[in-house]
N, C-alpha and C positions, 0 to 999 in steps of 0.2 A: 420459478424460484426468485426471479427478479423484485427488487425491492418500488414498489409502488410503478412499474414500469421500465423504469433506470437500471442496467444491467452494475452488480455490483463484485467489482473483482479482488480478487488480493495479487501482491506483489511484494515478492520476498528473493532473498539471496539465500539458499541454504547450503550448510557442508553433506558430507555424505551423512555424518551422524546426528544433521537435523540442524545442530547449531546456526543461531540468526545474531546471537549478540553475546560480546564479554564485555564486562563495567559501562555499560550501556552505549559500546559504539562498535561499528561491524569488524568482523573480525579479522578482517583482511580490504585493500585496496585496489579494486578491478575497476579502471577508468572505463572501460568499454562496459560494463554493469551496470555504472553508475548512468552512463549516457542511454544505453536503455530502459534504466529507470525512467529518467528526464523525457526520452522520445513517450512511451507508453502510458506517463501521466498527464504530457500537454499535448494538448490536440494542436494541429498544423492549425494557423488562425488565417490561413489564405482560405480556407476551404469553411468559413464561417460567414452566415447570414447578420450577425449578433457583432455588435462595434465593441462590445464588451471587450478588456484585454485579459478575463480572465480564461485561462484554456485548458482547467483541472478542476478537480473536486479529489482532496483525502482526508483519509478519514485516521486517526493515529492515537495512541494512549500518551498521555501524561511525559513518561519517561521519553519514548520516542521523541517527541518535540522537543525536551530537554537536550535529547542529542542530536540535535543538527541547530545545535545553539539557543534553541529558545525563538525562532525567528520561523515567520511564514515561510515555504518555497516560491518562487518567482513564479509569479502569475497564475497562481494555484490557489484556492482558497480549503485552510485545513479547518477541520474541524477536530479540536482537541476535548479527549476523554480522562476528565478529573472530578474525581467525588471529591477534591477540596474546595466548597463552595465560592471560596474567595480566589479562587486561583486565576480568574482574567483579572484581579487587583493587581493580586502581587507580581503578575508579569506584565500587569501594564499593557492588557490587550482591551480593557473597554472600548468598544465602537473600534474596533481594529478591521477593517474592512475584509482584510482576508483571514482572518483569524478568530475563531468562535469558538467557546469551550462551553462544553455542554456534561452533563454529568451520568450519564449512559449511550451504549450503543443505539440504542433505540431511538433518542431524542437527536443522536449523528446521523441517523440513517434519512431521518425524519427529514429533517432540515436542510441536507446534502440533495436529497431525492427533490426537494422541492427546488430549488437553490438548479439541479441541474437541467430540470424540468424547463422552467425561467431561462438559462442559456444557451438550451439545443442542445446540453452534451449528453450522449448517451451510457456515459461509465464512471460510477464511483470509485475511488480506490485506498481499499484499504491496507494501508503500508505496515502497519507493530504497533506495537509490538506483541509479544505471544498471546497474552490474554485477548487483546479485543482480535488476533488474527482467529483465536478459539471459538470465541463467542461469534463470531461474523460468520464461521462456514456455515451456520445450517443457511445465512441468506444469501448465498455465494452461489455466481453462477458459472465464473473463470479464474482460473486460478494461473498464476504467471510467476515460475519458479527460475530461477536462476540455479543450476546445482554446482555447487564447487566443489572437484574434488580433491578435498582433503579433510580429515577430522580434526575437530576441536576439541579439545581433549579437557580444557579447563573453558568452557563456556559456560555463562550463564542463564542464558536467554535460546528457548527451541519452538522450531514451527512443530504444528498439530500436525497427526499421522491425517494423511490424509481419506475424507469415507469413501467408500467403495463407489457410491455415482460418479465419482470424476474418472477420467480417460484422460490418457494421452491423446490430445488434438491434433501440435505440432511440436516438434523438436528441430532444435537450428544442429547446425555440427557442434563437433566438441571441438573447443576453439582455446588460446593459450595468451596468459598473459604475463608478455617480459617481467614486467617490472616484481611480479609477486612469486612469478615461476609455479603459477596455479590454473591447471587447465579446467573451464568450466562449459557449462552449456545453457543455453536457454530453452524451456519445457512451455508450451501453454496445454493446459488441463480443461478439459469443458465437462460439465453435468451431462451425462449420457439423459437423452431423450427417451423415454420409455412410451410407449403406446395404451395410456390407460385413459 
């Protein structure tokens, strides 16, 4: 299922009722989330052949990079999903070294796949928002769910049910966090292997 070689994954926080985002920012505060975010999209750079400092490849819609400011993540190179053809103008990403907008999934995958190929990284990752997390399953090979529970009741933004190939792989425990008083769990999902 692998895109051109490169194993391509997604990486989401969801509620029980699916919910990934209200007025375009997550709907809750989990520091230990967020740091698994960070660990699972930068590769350790001790364990790299490649002087490069980049240690990620993601891949995210339009809206998404508008919420986390409009700005790359550290040492991760995004690739942004906008059918506004002028959209690395008006944000001022021309020749942005970590920062590439492109105007389909396709031309993301394209260029991410080549990009990680170039680095030795072996995993794309696709972060949001709902539409390209929709459009990306059928090229998905690991899916990396964070589940929190509790329901959003007024969300606006939901991940895809997920299709019947994916499996539970791994599950961490179900872990709690002070500050939001929201107990949640980390799930990785892989494509069941079939014998054809």
């Amino acid at each position: 299922m692998s895109y051109a070689h490169t194993e391509v994954a997604q990486i989401a926080a969801i509620s029980s009722n699916r919910c990934i985002g209200k007025n375009n920012e997550l709907p809750w505060h989990i520091s230990q989330d967020l740091q698994h975010f960070k660990k699972m999209t930068t590769r350790d750079s001790q364990n790299t052949a490649s002087s490069s400092d980049i240690q990620g490849i993601v891949i995210m819609g339009r809206k998404t990079f508008e919420s986390m400011g409009s700005k790359p993540l550290p040492k991760r190179v995004c690739f942004i999903i906008s059918t506004q053809m002028d959209y690395a103008e008006q944000q001022g990403l021309v020749g942005h070294e970590y920062a590439h907008v492109v105007h389909n999934l396709d031309d993301a995958l394209t260029h991410a796949a080549s990009l990680a190929h170039g680095l030795h990284l072996e995993t794309i990752w696709v972060i949001g928002g709902e539409r390209v997390f929709s459009e990306a399953l059928m090229y998905t090979d690991r899916i990396e769910l964070t589940h929190v529970d509790t329901d959003i009741t007024d969300g606006d933004a939901f991940y895809p049910e997920l299709p019947d190939r994916f499996k539970v792989a791994e599950e961490s425990e179900q872990m709690h966090d002070e500050k939001s008083n929201l107990s949640f769990k980390f799930t990785t999902y892989k494509v069941e292997k079939t014998d054809q």
